[in-house]
N, C-alpha and C positions, 0 to 999 in steps of 0.2 A: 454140745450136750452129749453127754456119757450115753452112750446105751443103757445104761441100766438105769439111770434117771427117763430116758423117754418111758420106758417100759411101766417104771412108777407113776409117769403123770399120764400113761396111758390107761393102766390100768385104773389109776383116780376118777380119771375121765368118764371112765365107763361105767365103775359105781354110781357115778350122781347121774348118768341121765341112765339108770336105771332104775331108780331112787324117783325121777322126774317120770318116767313112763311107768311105775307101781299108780302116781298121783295121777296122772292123767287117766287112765284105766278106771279108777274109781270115780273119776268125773261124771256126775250124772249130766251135764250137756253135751260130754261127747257120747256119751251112751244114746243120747236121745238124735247128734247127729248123725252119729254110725247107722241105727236105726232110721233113718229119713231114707239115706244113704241109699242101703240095700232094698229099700221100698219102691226108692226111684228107678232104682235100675233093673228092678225084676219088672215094673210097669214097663220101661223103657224097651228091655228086650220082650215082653209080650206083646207089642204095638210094634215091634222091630224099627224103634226110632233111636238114632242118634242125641250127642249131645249138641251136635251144632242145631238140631231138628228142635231139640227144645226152646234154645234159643231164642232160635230164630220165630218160631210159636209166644215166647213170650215178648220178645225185644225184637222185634224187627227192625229197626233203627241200628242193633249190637252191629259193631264197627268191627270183622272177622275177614279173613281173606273167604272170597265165596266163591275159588277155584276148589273144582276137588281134589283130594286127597294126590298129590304124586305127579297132577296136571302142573304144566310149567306156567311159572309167571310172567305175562309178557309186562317187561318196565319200559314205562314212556321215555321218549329221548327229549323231553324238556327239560331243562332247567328250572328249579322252581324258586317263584319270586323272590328278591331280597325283601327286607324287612325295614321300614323306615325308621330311623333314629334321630333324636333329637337332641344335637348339643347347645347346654346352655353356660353360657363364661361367667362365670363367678366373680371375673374381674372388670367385664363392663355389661353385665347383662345380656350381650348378645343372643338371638338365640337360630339356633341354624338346623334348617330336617334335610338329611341327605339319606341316600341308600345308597351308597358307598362311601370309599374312603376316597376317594378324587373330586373331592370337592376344595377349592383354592382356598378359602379362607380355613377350612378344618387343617388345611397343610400347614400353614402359616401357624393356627395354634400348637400343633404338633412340635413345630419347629422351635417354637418360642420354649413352652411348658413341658413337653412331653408325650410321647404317645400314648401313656401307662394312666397321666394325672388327665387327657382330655378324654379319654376313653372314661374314667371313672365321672366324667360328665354327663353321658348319654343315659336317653331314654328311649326303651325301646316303645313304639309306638305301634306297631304292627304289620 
């Protein structure tokens, strides 16, 4: 692309989403979020609470790392579980749940059909 063509779909560019942010502006639901917005957060800093602080106030269950800020994370050295699948043969019914792929007979279809057609077999089961 020419320079002088990026320059035009630059500058194009920049009309429509200012064209998009004129609309948005006059939206009265962001107005009315905007306003929530700054209500939250002048309450927030007068209680001097965070936003993890509400959170965790409203959602205690909220799924967040709950180290703080800058503390390092220690990661477990387990491996975690595979996931049971279940291949079923279209060609005689069979039906087989392994959690891996070293399983003898998944080999043998493999060998026969493909990895790509017996994999497009499986269910995963959990």
């Amino acid at each position: 692309m020419s320079l002088i063509n990026e320059y035009r779909a630059t500058e194009e560019a920049i009309k429509e989403l200012q064209a998009r942010l004129k609309n948005l502006s006059q939206d009265d639901k962001l107005q009315t979020e905007l306003e929530f917005e700054g209500k939250l957060r002048t309450l927030m800093g007068e209680y001097q609470k965070s936003l993890r602080d509400i959170i965790a106030l409203l959602d205690p269950e909220a799924k967040f790392n709950k180290a703080p800020r800058g503390a390092a994370v220690k990661v477990a050295g387990t491996k975690r579980a595979r996931k049971v699948k279940q291949y079923k043969n279209p060609h005689n019914g069979e039906i087989i749940e392994t959690k891996g792929g070293n399983h003898k007979t998944l080999k043998e279809w493999k060998a026969k059909w493909g990895g790509d057609v017996v994999e497009s077999w499986a269910n995963l089961l959990g």
